[in-house]
C-alpha positions in Angstrom: 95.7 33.2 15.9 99.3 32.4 13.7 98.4 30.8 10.5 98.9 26.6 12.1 97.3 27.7 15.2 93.9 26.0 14.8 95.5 22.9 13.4 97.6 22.4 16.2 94.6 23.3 18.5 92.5 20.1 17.1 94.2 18.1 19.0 94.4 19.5 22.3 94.1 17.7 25.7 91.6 18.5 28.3 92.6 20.6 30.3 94.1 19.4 33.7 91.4 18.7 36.3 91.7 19.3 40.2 94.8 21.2 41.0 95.9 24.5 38.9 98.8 23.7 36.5 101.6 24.6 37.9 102.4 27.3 35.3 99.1 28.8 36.7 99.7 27.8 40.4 99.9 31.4 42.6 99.0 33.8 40.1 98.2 37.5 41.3 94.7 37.4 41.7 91.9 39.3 39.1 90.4 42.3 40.7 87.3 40.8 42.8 84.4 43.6 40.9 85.8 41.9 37.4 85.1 38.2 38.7 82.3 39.4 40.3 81.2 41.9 36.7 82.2 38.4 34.9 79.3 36.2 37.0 77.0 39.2 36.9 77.0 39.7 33.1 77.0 35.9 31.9 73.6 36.2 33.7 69.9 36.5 32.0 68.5 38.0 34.8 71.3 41.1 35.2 69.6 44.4 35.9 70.6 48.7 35.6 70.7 48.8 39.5 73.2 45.5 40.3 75.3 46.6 37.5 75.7 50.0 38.7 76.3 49.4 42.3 79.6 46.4 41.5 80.8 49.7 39.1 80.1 52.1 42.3 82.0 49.6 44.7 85.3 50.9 43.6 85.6 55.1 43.4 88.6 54.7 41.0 87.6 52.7 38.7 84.3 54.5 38.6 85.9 57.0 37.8 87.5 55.4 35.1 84.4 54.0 33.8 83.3 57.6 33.6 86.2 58.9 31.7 85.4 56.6 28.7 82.0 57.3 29.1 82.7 60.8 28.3 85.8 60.0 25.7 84.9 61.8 22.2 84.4 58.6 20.7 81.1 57.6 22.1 79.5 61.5 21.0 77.2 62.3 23.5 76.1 65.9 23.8 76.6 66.2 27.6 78.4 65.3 30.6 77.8 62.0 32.1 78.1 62.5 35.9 77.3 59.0 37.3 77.5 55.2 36.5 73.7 55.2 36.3 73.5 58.1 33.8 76.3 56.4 31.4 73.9 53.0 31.9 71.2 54.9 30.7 72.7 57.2 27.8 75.4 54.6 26.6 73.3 51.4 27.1 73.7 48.5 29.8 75.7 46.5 27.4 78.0 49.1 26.1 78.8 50.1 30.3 78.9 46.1 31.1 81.7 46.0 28.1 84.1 49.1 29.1 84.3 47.9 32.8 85.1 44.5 32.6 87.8 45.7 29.9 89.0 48.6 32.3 88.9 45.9 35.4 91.3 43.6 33.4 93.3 46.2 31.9 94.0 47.6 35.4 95.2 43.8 36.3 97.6 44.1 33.1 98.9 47.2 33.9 102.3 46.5 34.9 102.7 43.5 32.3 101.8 46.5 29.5 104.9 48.3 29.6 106.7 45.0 27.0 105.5 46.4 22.9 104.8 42.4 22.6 102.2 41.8 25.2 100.5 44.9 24.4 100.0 43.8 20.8 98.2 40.6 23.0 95.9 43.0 24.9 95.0 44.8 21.8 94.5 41.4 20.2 91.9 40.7 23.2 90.1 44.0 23.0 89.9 44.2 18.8 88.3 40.8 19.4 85.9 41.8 22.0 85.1 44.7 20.1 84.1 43.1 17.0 81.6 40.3 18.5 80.0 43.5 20.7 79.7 45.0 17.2 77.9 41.5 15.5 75.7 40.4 18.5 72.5 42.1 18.0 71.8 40.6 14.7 73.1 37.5 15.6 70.6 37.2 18.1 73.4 37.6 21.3 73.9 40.1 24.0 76.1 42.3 23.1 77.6 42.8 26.5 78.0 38.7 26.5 79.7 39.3 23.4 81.9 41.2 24.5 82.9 39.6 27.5 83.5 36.6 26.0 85.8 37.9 23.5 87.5 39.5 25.9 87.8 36.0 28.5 88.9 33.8 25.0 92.2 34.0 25.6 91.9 34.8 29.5 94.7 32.0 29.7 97.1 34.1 27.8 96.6 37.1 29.4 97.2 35.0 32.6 100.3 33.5 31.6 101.9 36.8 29.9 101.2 38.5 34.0 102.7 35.5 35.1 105.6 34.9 32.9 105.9 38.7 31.1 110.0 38.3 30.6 109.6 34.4 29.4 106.2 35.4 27.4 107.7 38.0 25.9 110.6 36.3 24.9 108.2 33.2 23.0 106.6 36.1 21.5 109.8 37.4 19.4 111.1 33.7 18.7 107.9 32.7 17.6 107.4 35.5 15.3 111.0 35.4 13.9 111.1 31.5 13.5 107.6 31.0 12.5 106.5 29.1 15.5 102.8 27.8 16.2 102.0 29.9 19.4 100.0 26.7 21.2 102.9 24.8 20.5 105.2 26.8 22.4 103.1 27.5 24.7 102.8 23.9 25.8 106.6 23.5 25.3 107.4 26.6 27.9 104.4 26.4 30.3 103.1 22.4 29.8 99.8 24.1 29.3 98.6 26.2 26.2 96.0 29.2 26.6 93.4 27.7 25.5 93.9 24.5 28.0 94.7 27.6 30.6 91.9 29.8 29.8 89.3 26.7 30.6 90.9 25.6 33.8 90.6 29.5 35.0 87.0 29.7 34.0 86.2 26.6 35.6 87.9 27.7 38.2 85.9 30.8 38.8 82.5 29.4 38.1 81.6 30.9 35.1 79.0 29.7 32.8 79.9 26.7 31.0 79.2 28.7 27.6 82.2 31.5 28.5 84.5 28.0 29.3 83.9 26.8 26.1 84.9 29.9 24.1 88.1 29.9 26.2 88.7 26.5 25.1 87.7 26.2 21.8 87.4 29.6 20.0 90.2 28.7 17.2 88.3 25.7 16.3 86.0 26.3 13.6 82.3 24.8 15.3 81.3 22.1 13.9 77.0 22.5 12.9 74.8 24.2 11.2 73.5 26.5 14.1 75.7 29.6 15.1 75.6 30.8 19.0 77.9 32.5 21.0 81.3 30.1 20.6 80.6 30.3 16.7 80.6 34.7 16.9 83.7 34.3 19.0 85.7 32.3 16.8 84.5 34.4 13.8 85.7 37.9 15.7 89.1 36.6 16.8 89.4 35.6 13.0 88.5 39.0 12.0 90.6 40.7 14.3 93.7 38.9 13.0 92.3 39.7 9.4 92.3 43.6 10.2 96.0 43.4 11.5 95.4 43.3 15.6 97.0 39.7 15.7 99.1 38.5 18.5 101.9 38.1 15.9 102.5 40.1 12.4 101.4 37.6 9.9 103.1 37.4 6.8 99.7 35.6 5.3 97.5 37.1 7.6 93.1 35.5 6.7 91.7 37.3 3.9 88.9 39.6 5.7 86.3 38.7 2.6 86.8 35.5 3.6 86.0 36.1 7.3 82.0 37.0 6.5 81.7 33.6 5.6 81.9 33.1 9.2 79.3 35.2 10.2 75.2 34.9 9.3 74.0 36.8 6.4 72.1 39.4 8.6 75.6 40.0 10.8 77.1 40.7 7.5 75.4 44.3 7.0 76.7 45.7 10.3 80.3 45.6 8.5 81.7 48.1 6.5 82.2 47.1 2.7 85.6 48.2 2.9 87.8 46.6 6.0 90.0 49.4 6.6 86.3 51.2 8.1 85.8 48.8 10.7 89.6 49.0 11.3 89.7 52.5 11.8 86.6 52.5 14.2 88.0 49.6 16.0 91.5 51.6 16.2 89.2 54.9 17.7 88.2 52.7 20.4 91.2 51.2 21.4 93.0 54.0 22.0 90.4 55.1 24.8 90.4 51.6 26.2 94.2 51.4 26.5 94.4 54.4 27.5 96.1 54.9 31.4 
């Protein structure tokens, strides 16, 4: 998020009902086991064996699954041969998060190759990341969590496949000129991320609570309670404060300030000094992003 983003996001418009915008009209289509890993895991009711057969349904990206399951940052002692093994030694939410992140990254793949977008995938992950890491004491699935960090800005991961050349090229004037991102995102596309990333999650059924992180995460919630659009916005504010923005801030937040965000029990799962949590987050993007 730059600096003016969430005060240019207060006043957004709804999002355009009915027909796709047309800067979202015949985009390439999200691999069916992450729509279908998406539905599954917004669920209360998901189980080991469901999980593990969506995972199963594609060889290759079990595989994959696999190879981060068995990457040096997770520690395990020995091999994990099977999806149903790394469910079991890895946790159900851990396995829920790394293949809905390989699923999207493998949609990405060709958009990847421009420095720019990548720093908007990392921006997606280090968010992710973080709210998987605050959940439990919060009192939210972690593997929610970390989908729905991941789906926040679903609309601009959309737009950069669509439009990687133009996207791209918003990216550097924005940064040089010191652009709001929304704003230029409305001005190139008639539709901002956040306006995009609700009409896609509309669009693909998902629970109302994932369509309203996607819409409103860089608007601070309003109320005293905190639930899952609250952790959201706090992670995506953290991520920028630990230097995985979408842009290189020249007043990036200050990461004391960040906690605020966050209940006091959350506030013991992070490091005292940033650059901890930075590193760790760091470890696991380069396994995540890796090909």
């Amino acid at each position: 998020m730059t600096r003016t983003e969430e005060e240019a996001s207060v006043a957004l418009a709804e999002p355009p009902a009915g027909k796709a915008p047309w800067a979202l009209e015949n985009l390439p289509p999200f691999p069916a086991v992450a729509t279908q890993l998406i539905q599954v895991v917004a669920r209360e009711d998901v189980n080991l064996n469901e999980i593990g057969r969506l995972i199963c349904s594609e060889p290759v990206f079990a595989a994959d699954v696999l190879r981060i399951a068995n990457s040096a940052v997770y520690g395990l002692q020995s091999q994990v041969r099977s999806i149903t093994h790394a469910i079991v030694v890895l946790g159900l939410d851990r396995v829920k998060g790394i293949s809905i992140t390989r699923a999207f990254g493998a949609h990405l793949k060709s958009s990847l190759k421009v420095v720019a977008l990548q720093r908007c995938w990392r921006n997606s992950l280090a968010g992710a990341l973080v709210a998987e890491k605050l959940a439990r004491p919060c009192g939210i699935d972690a593997g929610l969590a970390h989908t729905a960090g991941l789906l926040r800005d679903i609309g601009r991961l959309a737009l950069l496949v669509k439009y990687p050349d133009s996207f791209a090229n918003m990216l550097a004037v924005s940064q040089t000129d010191g652009y709001d991102l929304m704003y230029t995102e409305r001005e190139l596309f008639d539709v901002d991320h956040c306006q995009a990333g609700c009409w896609l999650t509309e669009s693909m059924g998902l629970p109302t609570e994932i369509c309203d992180v996607a819409a409103h995460h860089h608007q601070k919630p309003a109320g005293a309670s905190f639930g899952l659009l609250q952790l959201i916005h706090a992670a995506d504010t953290m991520a920028d404060a630990l230097g995985f923005g979408v842009l290189v801030l020249p007043e990036a937040p200050d990461f004391r300030d960040t906690l605020e965000l966050i209940p006091a029990a959350a506030r013991s799962r992070v490091p005292e000094d940033p650059e901890e949590l930075k590193a760790e987050i760091t470890e696991q993007l380069q396994v995540l992003c890796k090909n």
